[in-house]
C-alpha positions as CSV (number, residue, x, y, z in Angstrom):
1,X,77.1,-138.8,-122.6
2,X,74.9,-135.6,-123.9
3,X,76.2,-132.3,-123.1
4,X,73.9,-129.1,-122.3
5,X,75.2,-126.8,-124.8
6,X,73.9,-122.7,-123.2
7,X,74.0,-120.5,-125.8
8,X,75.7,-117.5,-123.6
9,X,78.6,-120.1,-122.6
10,X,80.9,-117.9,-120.0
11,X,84.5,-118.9,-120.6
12,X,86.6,-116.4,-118.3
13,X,89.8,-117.3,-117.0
14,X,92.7,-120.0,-117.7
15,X,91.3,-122.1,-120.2
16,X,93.6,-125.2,-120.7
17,X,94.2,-126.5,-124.0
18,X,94.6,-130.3,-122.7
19,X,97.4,-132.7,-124.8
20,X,96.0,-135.7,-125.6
21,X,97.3,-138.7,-123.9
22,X,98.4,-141.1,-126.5
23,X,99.0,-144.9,-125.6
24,X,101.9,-147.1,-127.7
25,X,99.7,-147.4,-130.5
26,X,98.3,-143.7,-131.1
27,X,95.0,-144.7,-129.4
28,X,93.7,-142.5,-126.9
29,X,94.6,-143.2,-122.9
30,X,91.7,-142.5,-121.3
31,X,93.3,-143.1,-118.0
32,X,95.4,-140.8,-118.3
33,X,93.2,-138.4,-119.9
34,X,90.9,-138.8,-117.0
35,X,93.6,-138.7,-114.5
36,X,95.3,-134.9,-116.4
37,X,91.6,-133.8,-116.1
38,X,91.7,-134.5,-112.3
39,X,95.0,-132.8,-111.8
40,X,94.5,-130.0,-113.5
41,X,90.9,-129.2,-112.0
42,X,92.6,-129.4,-109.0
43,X,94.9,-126.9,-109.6
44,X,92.3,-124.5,-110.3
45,X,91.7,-124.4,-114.2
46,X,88.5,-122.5,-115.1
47,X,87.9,-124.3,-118.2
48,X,89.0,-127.0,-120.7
49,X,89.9,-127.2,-124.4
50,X,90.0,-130.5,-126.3
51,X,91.5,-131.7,-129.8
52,X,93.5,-128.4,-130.2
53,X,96.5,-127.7,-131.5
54,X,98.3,-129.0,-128.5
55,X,95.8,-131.8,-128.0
56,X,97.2,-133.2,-131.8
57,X,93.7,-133.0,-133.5
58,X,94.6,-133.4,-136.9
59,X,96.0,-136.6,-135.5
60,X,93.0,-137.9,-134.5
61,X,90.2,-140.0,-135.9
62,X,86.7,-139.5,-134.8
63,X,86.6,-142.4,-132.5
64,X,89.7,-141.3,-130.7
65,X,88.4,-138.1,-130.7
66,X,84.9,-138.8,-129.3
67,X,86.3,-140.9,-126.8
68,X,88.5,-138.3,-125.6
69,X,85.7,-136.2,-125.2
70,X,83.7,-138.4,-123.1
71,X,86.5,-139.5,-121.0
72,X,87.0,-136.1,-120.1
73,X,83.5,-134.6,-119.9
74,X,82.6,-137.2,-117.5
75,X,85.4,-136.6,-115.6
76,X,84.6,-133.2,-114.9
77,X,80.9,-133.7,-114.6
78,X,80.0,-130.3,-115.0
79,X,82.4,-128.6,-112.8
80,X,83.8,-126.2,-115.7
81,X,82.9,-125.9,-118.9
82,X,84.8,-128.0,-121.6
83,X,85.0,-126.8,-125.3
84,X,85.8,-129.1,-128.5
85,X,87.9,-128.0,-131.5
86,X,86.3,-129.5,-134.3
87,X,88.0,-127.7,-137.5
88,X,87.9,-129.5,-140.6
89,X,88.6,-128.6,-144.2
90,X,85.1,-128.7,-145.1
91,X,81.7,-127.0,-143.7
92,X,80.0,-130.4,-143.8
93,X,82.9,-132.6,-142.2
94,X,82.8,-129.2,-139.5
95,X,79.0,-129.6,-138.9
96,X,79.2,-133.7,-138.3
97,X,82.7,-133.3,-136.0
98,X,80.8,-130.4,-134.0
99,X,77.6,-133.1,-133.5
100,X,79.9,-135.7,-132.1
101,X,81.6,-133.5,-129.6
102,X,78.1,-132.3,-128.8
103,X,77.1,-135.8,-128.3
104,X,80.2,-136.8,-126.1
105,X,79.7,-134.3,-123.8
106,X,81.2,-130.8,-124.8
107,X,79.5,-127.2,-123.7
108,X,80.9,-125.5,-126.7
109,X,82.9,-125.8,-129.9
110,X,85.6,-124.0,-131.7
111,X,86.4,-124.0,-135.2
112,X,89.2,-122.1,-137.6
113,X,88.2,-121.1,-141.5
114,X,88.2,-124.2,-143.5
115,X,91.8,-125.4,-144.7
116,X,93.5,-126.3,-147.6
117,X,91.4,-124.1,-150.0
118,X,92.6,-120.6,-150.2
119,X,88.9,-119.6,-149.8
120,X,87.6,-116.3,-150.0
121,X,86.1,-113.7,-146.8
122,X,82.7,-115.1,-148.0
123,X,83.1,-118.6,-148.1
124,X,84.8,-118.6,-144.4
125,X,81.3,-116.1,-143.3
126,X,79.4,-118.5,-145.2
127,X,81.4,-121.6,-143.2
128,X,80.2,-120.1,-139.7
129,X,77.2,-119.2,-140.7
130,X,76.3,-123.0,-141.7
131,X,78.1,-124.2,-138.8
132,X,76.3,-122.3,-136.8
133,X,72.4,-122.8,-137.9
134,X,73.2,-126.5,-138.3
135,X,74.7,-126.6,-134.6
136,X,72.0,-124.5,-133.2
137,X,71.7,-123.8,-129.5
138,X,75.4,-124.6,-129.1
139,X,78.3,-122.0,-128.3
140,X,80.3,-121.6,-131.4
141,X,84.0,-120.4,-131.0
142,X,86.4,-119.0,-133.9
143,X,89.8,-120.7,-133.3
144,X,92.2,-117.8,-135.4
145,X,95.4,-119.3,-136.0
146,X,97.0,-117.6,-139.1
147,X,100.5,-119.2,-138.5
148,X,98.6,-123.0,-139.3
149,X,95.5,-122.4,-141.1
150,X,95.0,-119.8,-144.4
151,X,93.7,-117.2,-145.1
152,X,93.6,-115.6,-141.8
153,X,90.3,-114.2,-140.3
154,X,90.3,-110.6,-140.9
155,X,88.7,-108.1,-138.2
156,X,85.5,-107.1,-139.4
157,X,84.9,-110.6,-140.4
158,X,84.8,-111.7,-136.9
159,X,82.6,-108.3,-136.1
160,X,80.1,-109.0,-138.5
161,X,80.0,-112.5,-137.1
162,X,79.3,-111.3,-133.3
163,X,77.2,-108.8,-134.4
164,X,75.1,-111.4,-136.3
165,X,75.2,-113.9,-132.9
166,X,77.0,-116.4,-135.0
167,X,80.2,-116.9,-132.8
168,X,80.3,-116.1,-129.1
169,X,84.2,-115.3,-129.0
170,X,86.9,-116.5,-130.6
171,X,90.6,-117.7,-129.9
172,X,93.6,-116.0,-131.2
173,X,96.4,-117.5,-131.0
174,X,98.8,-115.1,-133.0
175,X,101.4,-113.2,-131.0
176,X,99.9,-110.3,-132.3
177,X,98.4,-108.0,-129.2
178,X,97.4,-105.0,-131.4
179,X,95.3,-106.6,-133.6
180,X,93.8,-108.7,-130.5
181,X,92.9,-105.3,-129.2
182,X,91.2,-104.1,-132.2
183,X,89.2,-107.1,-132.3
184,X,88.2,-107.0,-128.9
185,X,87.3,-103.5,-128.9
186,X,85.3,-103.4,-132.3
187,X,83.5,-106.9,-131.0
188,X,82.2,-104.8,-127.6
189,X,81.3,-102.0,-129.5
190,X,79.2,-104.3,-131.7
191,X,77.7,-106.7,-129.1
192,X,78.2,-105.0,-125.5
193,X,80.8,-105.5,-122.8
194,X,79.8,-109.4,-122.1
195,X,78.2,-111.4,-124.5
196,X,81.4,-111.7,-126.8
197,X,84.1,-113.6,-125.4
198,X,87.5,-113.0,-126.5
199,X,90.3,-115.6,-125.7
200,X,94.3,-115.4,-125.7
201,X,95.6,-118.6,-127.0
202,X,99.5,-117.9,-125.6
203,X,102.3,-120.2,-124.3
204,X,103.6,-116.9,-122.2
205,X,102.0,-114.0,-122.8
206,X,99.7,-114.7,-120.1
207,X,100.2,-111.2,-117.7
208,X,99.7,-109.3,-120.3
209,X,96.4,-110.6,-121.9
210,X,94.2,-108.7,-119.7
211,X,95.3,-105.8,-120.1
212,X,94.1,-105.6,-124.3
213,X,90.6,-107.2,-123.9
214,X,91.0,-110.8,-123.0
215,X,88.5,-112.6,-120.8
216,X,91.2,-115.5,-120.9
217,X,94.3,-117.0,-121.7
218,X,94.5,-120.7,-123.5
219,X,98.8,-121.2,-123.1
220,X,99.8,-124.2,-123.4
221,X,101.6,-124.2,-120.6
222,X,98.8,-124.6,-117.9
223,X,99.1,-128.4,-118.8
224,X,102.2,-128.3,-116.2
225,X,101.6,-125.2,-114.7
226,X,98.6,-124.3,-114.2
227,X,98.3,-122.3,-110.7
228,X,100.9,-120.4,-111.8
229,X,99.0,-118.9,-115.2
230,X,96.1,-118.4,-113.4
231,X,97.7,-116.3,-110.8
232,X,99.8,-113.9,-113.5
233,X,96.7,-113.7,-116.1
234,X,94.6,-112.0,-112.9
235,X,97.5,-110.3,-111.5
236,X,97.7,-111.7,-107.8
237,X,99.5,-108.9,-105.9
238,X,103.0,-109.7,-105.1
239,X,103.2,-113.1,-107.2
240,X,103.2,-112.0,-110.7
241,X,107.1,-111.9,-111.4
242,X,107.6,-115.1,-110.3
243,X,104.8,-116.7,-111.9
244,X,105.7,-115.2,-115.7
245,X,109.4,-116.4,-114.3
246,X,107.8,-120.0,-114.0
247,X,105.5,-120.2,-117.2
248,X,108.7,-119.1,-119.3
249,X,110.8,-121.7,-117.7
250,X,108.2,-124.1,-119.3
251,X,108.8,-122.4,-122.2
252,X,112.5,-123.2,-122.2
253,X,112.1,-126.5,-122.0
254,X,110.7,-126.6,-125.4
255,X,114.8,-125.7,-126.2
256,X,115.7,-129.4,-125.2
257,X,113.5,-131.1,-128.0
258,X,115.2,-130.9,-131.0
259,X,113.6,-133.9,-133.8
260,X,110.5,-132.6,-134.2
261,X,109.2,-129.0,-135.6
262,X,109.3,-125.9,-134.5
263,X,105.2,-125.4,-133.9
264,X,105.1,-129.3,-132.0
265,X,108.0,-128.6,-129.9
266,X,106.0,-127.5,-126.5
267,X,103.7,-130.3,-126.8
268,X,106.6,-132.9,-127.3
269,X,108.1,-131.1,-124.6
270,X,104.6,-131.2,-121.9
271,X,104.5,-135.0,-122.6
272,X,107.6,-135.9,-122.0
273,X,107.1,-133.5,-118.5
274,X,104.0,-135.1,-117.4
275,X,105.5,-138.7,-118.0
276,X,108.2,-138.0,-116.3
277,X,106.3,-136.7,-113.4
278,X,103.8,-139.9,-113.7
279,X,100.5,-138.4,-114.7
280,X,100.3,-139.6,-118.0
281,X,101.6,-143.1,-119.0
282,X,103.6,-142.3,-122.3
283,X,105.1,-139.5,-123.9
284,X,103.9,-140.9,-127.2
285,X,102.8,-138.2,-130.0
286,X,101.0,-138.8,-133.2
287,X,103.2,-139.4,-136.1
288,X,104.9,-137.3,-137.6
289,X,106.0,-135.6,-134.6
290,X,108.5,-136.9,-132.5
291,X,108.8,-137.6,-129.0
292,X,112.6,-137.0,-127.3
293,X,115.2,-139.2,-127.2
294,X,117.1,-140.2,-124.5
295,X,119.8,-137.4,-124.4
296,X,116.7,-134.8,-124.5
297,X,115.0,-136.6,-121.6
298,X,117.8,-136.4,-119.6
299,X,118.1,-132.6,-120.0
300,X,114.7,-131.8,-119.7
301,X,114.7,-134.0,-116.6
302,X,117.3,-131.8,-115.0
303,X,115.7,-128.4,-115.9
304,X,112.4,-129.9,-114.2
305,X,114.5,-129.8,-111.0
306,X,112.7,-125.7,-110.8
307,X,109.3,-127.3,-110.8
308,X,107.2,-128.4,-108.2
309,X,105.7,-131.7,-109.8
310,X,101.9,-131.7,-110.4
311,X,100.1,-134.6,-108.4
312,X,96.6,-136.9,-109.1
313,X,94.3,-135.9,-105.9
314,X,93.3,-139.5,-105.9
315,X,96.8,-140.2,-105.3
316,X,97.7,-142.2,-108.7
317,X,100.1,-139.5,-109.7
């Protein structure tokens, strides 16, 4: 499947950072892939991101990956935009995962500085500036996520980028709103109010997002409660309380998983939840994480009793 890639790619709202759904064996389910996708389009999501953090893409070879990203982008046929990360170490190993994704159906892709290497404010410019004229037409995101990948984009970095029409936005997913403000407002100074897109990758800081430049939020937490970010990121009068009540409850559940680390705990946690509630067929994560024992299930199964589980509209769910 060929995507469309639009260079001015609009991503605005609750952007959901999809798990992937692993079978026995650490292949992909693309049943269950297809069947998340349907649920959570239903519940409103206005937007998709593959092979992140939470979707375990460091797991992942490039046949899982590609035929995640078909899977999915033929399941939503359009109806919101999907975007890929395709970070690698490299620029070249960047370029040829962003192609694939392209080629499988993505609108967009998103990409953190190169890894390993503790490379140097130049080499990461000259990364997304070779990403970029290699990938052409296609919407290229900055996935910033200091507490995983080093050195961390600094400010006038990303300005300089946007300025320059090399990234359309970027994703931050450091709990750091001051510096997410700065961003934002040095990027619309440089490019306008619109064309720049800044996102909030967040597991709960979803109310507040708005309120320091984000277009969106990408929390983990829409994979099992989706409505409910959407409503507290654009502040639906009277629900708001409740709703950031809700998305940290999801939160707390990461509290019950105890084998694995402390950055793979939610999405241990958000498999185990959608097993349980039958919308994906195994909690299965890539090794080395860990997916709860028994004890754990049976705690997290009585905490779920405060959710309202989320359903296939097809009816397999």
């Amino acid at each position: 499947m060929l995507g469309v890639p639009v260079t001015n790619l609009r991503l605005r709202g609750v952007i959901a950072p999809m798990i992937t759904p692993m079978c026995p064996d650490e292949t992909v389910d693309e049943d269950s892939a297809r069947r998340l996708t349907r649920v959570l389009l239903s519940a409103g999501v206005d937007g998709l991101w593959l092979l992140g953090t939470s979707g375990e893409f460091a797991a992942l070879d490039a046949g899982a990956r590609a035929s995640l990203v078909e899977a999915v982008c033929d399941e939503v046929a359009g109806r919101v935009p999907v975007v890929v990360n395709v970070s690698q170490p490299g620029t070249a190993l960047t370029i040829r995962t962003g192609r694939d994704a392209v080629r499988a159906g993505a609108d967009g892709v998103a990409a953190t500085p190169p890894f390993y290497h503790p490379h140097s404010p130049a080499e990461i410019d000259r990364h997304y500036r070779t990403t970029k004229d290699a990938l052409g037409d296609v919407p290229l995101f900055a996935y910033h996520i200091p507490q995983n990948v080093q050195p961390p984009l600094d400010a006038a970095s990303i300005v300089a980028l946007a300025a320059d029409g090399v990234l359309q936005g970027m994703k931050d997913s450091q709990p750091n709103l001051q510096w997410f403000r700065l961003v934002a407002d040095r990027t619309r100074e440089a490019t306008g109010p619109d064309p720049f897109t800044m996102l909030m990758g967040t597991r709960t800081l979803v109310d507040v997002a708005a309120d320091v430049g984000a277009h969106g939020v990408v929390p983990a937490m829409a994979n099992l409660v989706p409505a409910a970010c959407r409503r507290a990121f654009f502040g639906e009068s009277g629900t708001v309380r409740e709703d950031v009540k809700t998305i940290s409850g999801c939160e707390a559940l990461t509290a019950h998983v105890r084998a694995t680390s402390g950055t793979a705990t939610a999405i241990c946690a958000i498999k185990a939840v959608l097993c349980h509630w039958g919308v994906i067929a195994s909690d299965r994560v890539g090794l080395p994480l860990v997916a709860p024992a028994a004890d754990q299930l049976e705690a997290l199964g009585t905490a779920l009793a405060a959710l309202t589980p989320l359903t296939d509209p097809e009816g397999s769910a």
